[in-house]
PAZAPA-4460 file (N, C-alpha, C; in steps of 0.05 Angstrom, whole numbers, plus 32768, in hexadecimal, padded with zeros to 4 digits):
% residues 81
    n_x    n_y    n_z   ca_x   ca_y   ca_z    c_x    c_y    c_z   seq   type   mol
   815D   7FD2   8263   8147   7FE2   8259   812F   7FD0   8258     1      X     A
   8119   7FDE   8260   80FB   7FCD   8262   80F5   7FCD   8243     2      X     A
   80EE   7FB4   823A   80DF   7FBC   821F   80C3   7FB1   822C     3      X     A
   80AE   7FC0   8219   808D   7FB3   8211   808E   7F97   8212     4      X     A
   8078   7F94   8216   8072   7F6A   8213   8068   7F74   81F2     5      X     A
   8069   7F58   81E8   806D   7F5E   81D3   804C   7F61   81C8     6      X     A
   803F   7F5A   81DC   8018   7F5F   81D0   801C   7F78   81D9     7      X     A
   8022   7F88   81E6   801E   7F9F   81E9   8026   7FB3   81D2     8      X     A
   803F   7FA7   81C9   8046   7FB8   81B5   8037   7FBD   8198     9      X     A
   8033   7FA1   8193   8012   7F9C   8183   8006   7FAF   8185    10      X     A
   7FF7   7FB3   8196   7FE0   7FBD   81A2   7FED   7FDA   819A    11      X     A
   7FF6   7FE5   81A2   8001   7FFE   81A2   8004   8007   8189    12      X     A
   8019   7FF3   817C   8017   7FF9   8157   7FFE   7FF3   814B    13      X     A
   7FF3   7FEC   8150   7FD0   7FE9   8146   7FC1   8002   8149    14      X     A
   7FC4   8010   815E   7FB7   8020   8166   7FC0   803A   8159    15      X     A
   7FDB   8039   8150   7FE6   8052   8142   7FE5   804B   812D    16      X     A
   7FE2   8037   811C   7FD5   8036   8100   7FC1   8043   80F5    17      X     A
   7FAC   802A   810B   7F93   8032   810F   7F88   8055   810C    18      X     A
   7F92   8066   811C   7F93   807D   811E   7F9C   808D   8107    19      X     A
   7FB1   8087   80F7   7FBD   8093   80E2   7FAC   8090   80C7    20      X     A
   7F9E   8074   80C3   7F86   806C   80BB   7F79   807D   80B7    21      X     A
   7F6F   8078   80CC   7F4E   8086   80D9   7F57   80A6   80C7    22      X     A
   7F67   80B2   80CA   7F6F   80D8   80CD   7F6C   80D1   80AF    23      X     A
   7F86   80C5   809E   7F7B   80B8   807F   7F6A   80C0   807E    24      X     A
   7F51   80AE   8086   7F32   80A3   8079   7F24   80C0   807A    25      X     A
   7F25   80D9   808F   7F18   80E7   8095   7F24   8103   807D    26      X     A
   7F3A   8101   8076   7F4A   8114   8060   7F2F   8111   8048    27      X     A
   7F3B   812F   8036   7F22   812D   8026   7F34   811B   8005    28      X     A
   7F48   811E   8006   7F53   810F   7FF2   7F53   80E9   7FF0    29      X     A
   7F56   80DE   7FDB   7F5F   80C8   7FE5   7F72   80BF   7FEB    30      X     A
   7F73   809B   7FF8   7F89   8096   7FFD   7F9D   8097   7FEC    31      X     A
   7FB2   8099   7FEB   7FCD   8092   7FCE   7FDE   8075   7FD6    32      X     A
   7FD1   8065   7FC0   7FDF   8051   7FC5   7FF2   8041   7FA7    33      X     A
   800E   8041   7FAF   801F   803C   7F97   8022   801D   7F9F    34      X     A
   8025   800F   7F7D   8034   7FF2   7F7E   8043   7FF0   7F66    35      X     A
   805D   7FE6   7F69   8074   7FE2   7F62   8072   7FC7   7F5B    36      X     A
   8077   7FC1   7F40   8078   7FA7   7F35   8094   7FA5   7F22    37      X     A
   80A5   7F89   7F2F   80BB   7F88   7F25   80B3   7F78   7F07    38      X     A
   80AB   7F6F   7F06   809C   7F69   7EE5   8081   7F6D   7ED4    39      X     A
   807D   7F67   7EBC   806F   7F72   7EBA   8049   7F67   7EC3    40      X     A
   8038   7F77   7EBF   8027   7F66   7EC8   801A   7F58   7EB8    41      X     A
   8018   7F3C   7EB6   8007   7F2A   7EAB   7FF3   7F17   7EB3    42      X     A
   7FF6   7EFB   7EAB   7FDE   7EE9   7EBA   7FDE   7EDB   7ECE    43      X     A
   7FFA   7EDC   7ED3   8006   7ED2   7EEF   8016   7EDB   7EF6    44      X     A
   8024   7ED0   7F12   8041   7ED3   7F26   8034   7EF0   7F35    45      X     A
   8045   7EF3   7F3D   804D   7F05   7F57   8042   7F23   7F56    46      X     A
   804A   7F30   7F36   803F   7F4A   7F33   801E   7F49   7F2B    47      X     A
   8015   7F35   7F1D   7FF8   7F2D   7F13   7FEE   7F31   7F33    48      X     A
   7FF4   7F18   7F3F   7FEC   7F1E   7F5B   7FE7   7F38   7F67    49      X     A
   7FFF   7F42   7F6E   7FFF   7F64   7F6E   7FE5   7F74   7F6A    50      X     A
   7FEA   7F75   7F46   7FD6   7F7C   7F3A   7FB5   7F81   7F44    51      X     A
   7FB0   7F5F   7F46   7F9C   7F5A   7F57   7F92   7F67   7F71    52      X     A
   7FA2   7F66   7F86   7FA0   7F73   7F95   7F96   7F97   7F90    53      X     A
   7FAB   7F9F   7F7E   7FA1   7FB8   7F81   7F8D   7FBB   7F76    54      X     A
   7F7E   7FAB   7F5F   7F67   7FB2   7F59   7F4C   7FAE   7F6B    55      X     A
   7F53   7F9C   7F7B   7F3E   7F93   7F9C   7F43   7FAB   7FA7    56      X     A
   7F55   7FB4   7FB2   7F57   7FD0   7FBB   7F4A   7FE8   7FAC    57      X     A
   7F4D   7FED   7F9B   7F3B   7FFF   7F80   7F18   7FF5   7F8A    58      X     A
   7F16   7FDF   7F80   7EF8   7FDD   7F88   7EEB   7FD4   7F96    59      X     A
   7EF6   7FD6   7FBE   7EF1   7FD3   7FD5   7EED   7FF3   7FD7    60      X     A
   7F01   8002   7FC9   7EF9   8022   7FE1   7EF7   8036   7FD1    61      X     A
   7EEF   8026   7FB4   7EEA   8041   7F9C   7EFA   805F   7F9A    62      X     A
   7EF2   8071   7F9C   7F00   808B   7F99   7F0C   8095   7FB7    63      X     A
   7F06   8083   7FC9   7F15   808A   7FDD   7F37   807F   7FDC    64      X     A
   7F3C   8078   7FCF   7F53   806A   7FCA   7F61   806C   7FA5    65      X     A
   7F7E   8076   7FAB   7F7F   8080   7F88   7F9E   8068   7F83    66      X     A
   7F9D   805F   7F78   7FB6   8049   7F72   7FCF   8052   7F62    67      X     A
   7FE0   804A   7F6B   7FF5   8058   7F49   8004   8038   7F44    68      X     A
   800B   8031   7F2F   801E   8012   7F32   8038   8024   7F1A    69      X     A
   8049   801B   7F25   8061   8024   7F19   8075   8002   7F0D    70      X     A
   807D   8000   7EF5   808E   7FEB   7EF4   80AD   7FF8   7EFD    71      X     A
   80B9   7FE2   7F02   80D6   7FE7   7F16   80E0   7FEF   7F00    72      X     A
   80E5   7FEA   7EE2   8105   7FEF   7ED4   80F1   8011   7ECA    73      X     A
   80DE   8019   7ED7   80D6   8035   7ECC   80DD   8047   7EE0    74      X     A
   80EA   803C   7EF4   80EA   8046   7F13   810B   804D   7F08    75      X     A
   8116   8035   7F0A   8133   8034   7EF9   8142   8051   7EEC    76      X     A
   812B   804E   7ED8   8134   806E   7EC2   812D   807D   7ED1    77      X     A
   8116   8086   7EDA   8110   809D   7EEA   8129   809E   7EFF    78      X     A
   813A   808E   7F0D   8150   8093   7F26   8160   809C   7F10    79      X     A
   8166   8090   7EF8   8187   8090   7EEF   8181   80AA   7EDE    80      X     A
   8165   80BA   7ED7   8169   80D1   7EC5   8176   80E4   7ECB    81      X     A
***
């Protein structure tokens, strides 16, 4: 079986991102974007980080973009109810 070179495949997955993007950006709603933090958030480590991020995201694309952050052991109860 022929596979793609592998820049090609790049290219290809870029382009269908890209596109899925693009159709996004043009919707009249915003984007929905969830983050899942396995602890809680504070002044450091991994979910603070997190944190960070999503708030750069919040105020890079304002109301075009709506966030939700969920902690994991709330995800937990919500599976086991």
């Amino acid at each position: 079986m022929n596979r793609l070179p592998s820049k090609l495949r790049v290219a290809l997955t870029s382009a269908v991102v890209a596109w899925c993007v693009g159709a996004q950006a043009l919707a009249a709603e915003p984007i929905k974007v969830a983050f899942v933090y396995i602890d809680p958030v504070g002044d450091s480590g991994w979910s603070y980080q997190h944190d960070l991020g999503r708030r750069a995201l919040e105020k890079a694309l304002g109301s075009k973009v709506k966030t939700l952050s969920w902690k994991a052991s709330r995800l937990r109860r919500m599976r086991n109810a």
